[in-house]
N, C-alpha and C positions, 0 to 999 in steps of 0.2 A: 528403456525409454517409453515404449508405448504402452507397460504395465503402468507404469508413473502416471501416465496420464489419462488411463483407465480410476485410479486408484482416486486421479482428483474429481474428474467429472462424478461416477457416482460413490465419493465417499465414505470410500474403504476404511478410514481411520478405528481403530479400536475391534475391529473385527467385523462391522457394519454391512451394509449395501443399501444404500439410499434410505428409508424409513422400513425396510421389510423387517417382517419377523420371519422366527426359521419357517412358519408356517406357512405365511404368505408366499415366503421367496420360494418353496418347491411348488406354493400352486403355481405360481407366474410361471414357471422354466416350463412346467407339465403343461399346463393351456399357451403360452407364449411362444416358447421354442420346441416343443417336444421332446422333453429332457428330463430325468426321474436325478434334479441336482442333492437329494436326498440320499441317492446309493451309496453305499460303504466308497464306491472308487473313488468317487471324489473331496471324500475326506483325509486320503492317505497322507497330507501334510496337516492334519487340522481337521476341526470339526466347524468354526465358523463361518458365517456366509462369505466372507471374506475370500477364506482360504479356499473353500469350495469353488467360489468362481474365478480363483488365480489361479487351480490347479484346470479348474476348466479351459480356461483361457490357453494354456499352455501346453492341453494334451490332447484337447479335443479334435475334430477336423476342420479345418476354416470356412467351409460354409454354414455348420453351427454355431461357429465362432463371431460368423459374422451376423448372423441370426439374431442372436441374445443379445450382440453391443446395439444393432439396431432397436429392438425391443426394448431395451433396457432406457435404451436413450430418450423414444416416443413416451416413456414412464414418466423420468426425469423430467420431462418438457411440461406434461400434464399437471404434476406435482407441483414444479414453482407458480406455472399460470394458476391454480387452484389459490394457494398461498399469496400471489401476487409478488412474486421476487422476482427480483433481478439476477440476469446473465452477471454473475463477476469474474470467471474466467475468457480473458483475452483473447482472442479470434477464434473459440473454441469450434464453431462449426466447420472453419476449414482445416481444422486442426484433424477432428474426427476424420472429416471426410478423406485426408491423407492418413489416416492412421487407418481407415478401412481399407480403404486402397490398395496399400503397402501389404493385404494380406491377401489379394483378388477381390474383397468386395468391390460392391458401388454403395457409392451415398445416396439416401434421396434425398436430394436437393429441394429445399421452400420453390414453391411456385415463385417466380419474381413479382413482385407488386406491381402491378399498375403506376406509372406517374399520377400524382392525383391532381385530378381535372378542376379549373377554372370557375368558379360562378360566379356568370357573366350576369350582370344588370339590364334589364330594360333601360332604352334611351329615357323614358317618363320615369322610371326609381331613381336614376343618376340626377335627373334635373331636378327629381325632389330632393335628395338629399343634398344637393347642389345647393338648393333653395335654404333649406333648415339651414345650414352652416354659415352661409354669410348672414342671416336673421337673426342669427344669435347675438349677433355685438347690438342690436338695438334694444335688451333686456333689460333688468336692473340686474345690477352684480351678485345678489344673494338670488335672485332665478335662474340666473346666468348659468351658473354653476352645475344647478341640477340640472338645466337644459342640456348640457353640454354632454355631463354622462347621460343622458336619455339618448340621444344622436347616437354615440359611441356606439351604447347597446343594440340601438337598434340598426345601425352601420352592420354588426357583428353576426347581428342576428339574421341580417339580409344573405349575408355571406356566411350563411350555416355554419358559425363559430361558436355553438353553443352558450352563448352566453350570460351569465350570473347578473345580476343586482350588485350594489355596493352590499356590503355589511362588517360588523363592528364587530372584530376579536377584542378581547380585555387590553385596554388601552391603546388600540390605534384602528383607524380605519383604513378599509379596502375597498377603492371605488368599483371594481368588479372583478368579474373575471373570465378566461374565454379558451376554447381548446384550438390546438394549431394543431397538423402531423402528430397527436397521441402526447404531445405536452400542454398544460395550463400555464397558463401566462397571468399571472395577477396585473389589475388595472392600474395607472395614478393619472388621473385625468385632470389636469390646471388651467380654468382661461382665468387669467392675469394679466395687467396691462406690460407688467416688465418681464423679460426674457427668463425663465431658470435658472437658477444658478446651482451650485455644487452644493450647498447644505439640501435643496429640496431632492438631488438626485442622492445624495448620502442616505436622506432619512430612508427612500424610497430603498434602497438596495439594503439597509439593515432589516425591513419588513421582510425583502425576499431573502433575505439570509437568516431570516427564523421559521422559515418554512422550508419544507422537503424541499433533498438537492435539486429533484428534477423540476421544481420551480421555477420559473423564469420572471421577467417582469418586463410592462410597456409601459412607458412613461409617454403619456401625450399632455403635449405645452402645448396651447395653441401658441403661444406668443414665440415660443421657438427655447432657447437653449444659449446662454452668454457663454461668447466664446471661451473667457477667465474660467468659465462654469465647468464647463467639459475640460478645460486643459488639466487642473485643480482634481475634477473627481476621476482622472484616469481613463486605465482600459482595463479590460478583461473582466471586463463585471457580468451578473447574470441581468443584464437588461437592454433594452433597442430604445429609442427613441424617436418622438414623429411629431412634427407639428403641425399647424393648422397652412401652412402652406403646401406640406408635402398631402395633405389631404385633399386637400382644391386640387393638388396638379393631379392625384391617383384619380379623382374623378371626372377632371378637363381630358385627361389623356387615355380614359378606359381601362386603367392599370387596376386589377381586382385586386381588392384588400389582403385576400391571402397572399397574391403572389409579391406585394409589397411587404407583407411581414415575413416572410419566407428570405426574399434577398435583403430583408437589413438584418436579417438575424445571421444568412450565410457572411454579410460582409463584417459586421460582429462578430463571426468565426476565425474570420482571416486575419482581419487587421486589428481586431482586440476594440475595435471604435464605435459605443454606444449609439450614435446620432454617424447620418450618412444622408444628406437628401436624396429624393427621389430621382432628381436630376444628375446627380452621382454613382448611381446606382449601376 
């Protein structure tokens, strides 16, 4: 069982070990673990890298055993962040760290992350953008609009969320865009006199369902969300919801924008439910 799951982490299929050649893979063992995996011994089932490191695995003595899986592993890690891939096996860190274990090793465990910290507003930023948001409704409706993602942005921008401009893929637009916790979130930003309804939240989620999985998307209505609208477009979709009320109150009550996008996305987690006021929350 714990060759099995040597063989998936790094990639034993066809004779393999991760991207190495036979060349590479005895310099790594000689600089890595002090290990000549080149010797006649540990070819005595085979001459591939493969078989080399299952007959190692299996004969060696468990502190170099456990030597190499850690090495091999710090490899593997470097490799995908290089390439930029994604983890697809299943809780594999605690998987390893019991499969080291189980032989006397220790894991070393990731540092834990830090909870990430708040940025907090000036009482004079809050009253400004206080200010901008109710000033908005006395515009014309085609400044309106641009006013409205300008605020956004600069909302986003206030609360270090990176954030993009609108701009135009071949045939539709994207009013912006913004990073949370190491996810992009594409914008749809709407002041309109009537509520949203379900075709504007449909179009809105086919946008983010032609972009990478780990897409997400924020829909802000100032006008808010028809109830029909939400019942109609469902749950479990990749998008939150916010309106021009749940803004006023995030800024009346001190509530920073991150931590308001953070809890409608965890309640979006839980309950499948796009749109959650603040006051719900």
């Amino acid at each position: 069982m714990q060759m099995l799951l040597l063989e998936d982490v790094f990639r034993m299929g066809g004779g393999y070990v991760l991207n190495f050649s036979d060349k590479t893979f005895g310099n790594f063992f000689r600089e890595e673990v002090g290990v000549d995996i080149d010797h006649p011994l540990y070819s005595l089932e085979g001459g591939s890298k493969a078989k080399r490191f299952r007959y190692f695995v299996q004969n060696e003595s468990l502190p170099a055993v456990v030597k190499a899986i850690k090495a091999l592993w710090e490899y593997r890690k470097a490799l995908m962040e290089r390439d930029g891939e994604r983890e697809t096996l299943a809780n594999i860190d605690a998987r390893m760290e019991a499969l080291v274990s189980s032989i006397g090793g220790q894991w070393d465990k990731p540092p834990a992350s830090p909870p990430p910290s708040a940025t907090v507003l000036t009482p004079d930023k809050v009253t400004g953008f206080t200010k901008r948001l109710l000033d908005l409704g006395s515009l014309a409706p085609h400044r309106r609009g641009y006013a409205f993602e300008e605020f956004l942005r600069d909302l986003f921008d206030a609360y270090r969320l990176e954030a993009h401009k609108a701009f135009r893929n071949r045939g539709e637009q994207i009013d912006g865009s913004f990073q949370l916790d190491g996810h992009t979130y594409l914008l749809e930003a709407k002041w309109q006199n009537a509520p949203s309804d379900a075709a504007d939240l449909h179009v809105f989620q086919g946008k983010i369902g032609e972009k990478s999985d780990w897409s997400r998307g924020l829909f802000v209505s100032y006008a808010g969300f028809s109830a029909d609208g939400l019942a109609a477009f469902g749950r479990a979709k990749r998008i939150i919801c916010m309106d021009g009320l749940d803004m006023h109150e995030s800024l009346a009550r001190g509530i920073s924008l991150e931590k308001l996008l953070r809890d409608k996305a965890r309640k979006a987690a839980e309950t499948g439910l796009p749109f959650v006021r603040v006051s719900d929350l």
